[in-house]
C-alpha positions in Angstrom: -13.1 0.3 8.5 -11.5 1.8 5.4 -7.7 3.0 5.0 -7.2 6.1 2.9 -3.9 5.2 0.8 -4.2 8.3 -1.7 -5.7 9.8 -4.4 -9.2 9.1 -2.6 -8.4 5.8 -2.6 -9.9 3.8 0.5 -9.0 0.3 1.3 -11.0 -1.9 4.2 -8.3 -2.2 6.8 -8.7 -5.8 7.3 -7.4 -6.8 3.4 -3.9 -4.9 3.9 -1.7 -7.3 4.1 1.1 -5.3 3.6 2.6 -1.7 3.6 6.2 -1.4 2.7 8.3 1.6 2.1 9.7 2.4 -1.4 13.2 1.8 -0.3 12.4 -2.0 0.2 10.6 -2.5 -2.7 13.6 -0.8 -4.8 16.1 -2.7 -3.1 14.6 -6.2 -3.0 14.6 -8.1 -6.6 11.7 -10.8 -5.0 9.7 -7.6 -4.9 10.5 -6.6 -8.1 9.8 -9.4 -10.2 6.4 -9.8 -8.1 5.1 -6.3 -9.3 6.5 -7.4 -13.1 4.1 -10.9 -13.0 1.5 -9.2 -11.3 1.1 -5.5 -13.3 -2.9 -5.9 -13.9 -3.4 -5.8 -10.1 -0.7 -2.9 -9.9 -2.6 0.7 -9.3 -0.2 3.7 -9.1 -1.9 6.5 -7.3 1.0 8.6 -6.7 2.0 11.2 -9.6 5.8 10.3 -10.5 7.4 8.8 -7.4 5.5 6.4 -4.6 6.0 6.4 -1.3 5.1 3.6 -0.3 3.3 -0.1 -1.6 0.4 -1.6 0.0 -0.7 -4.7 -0.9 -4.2 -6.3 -0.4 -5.7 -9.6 -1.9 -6.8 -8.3 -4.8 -4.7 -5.5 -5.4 -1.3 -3.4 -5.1 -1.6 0.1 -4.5 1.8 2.6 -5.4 1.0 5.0 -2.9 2.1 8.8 -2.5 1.5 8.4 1.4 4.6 7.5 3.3 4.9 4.1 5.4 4.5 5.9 8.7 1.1 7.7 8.0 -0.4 4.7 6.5 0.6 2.5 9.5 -0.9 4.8 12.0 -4.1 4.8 9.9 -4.1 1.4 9.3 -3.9 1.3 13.3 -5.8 4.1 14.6 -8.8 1.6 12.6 -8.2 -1.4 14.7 -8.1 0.0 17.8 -11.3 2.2 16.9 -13.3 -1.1 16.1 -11.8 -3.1 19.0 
């Protein structure tokens, strides 16, 4: 099933492999320099300031959904397909 992450964005629920809140991302330098080497697979969705980052195989979504909401979509979809 799909993940709405903004911006009507959807991303299948099974390639997140992570959703992290813009606090971590800001304070963590490994994080940083990961979004530097990686900008071409960097999509900002949010308008000015993200919420939160979630991060798939293929991509990296800035999103201007916070941590929480994503999380209980990401797992209201797994226990709807369980």
């Amino acid at each position: 099933m799909y993940v709405h992450v903004g911006d009507d964005v959807l991303v299948r629920s099974n390639e997140i492999i992570a959703i992290l809140d813009k606090q971590t991302v800001n304070d963590s330098k490994e994080l940083q320099e990961l979004l530097d080497r990686r900008k071409s697979e960097l999509v900002s969705l949010a308008n000015g300031s993200f919420k939160s980052l979630v991060i798939t195989s293929t991509h990296m979504y800035l999103s201007p959904v916070a941590i929480a909401t994503l999380k209980k979509r990401a797992l209201s979809e797994i226990l709807v397909n369980s």
